[in-house]
N, C-alpha and C positions, 0 to 999 in steps of 0.2 A: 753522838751529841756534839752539836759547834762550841768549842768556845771562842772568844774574843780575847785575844792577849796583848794586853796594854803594858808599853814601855813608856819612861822617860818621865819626868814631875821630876816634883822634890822639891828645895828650898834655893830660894834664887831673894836678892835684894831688887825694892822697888827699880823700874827701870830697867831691869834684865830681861831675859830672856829664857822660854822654853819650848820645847816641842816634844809632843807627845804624839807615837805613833800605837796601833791598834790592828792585826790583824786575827783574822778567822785562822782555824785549826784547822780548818776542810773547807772544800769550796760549799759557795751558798749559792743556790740557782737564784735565780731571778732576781736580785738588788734591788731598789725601787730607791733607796739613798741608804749614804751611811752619814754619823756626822755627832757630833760630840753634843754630852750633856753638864753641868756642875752642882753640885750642892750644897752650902753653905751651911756649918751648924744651925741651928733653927730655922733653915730656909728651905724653901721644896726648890724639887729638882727644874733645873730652867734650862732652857737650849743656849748653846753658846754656838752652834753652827753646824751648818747640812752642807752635802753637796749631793746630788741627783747623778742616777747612770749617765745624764746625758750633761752633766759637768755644771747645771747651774745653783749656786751657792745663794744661802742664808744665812745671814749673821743675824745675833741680838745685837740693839741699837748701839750696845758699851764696849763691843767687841770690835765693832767698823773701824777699820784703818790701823788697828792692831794684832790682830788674829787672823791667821790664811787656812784656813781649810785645804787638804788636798787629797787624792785617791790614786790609787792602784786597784783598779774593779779585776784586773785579770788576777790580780793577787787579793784581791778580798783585804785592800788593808787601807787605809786612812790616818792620815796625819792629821796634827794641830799644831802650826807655830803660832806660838804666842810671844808675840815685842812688848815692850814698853808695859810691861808689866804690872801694877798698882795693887796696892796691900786689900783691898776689896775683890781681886780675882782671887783671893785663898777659898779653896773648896776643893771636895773630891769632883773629881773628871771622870766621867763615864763617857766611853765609847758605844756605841747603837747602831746595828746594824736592821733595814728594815728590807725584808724580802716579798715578795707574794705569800708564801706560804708563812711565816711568822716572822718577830720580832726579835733580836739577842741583844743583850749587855753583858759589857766586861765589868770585870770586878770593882773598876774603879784605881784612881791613882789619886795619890796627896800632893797637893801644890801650893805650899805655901811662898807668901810672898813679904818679906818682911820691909817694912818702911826706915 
């Protein structure tokens, strides 16, 4: 069974700074992308950002120009720095990995961001 193990979150002041990195437990054949998700107390889960085996990136429109997606496909593992940070990025952080054959999420990590 894969899992997804996510380091890094926690509590940072607006303006700061985090990165949050994610990898697999065993390798995963086939990648199609891996790329980060968030969840806000009373808010469904939203993308914060992809990147593709073949390196090209998605962000949500709140995320551009502050948040870098990046990958290690030979290591099955994926980062997220997040700059300039705003009291509205507080949410759990899921990591996602999507292969041919299925889909996995990590457990999730807390990011709060206090103003």
């Amino acid at each position: 069974q894969v899992q997804l193990v996510q380091s890094g979150g926690g509590l940072v002041q607006a303006g700061g700074s985090l990165r949050l990195s994610c990898a697999a437990s065993r390798s995963i054949f086939r990648i199609n992308a891996m790329g980060w998700y968030r969840q806000a107390p009373g808010k469904e889960r939203e993308l914060v950002a992809a990147i593709t085996s073949g390196g090209d990136t998605n962000y949500a429109d709140s995320m551009k120009g502050r948040f870098t997606i990046s990958s290690d496909y030979a290591k099955n593992t994926v980062y997220l720095q997040m700059d300039n940070l705003k009291p509205e990025d507080t949410a759990v952080y899921y990591c996602n990995v999507n292969s041919t054959y299925s889909r996995y999420w990590g457990k999730g990590t807390q990011v709060t961001v206090s103003s």
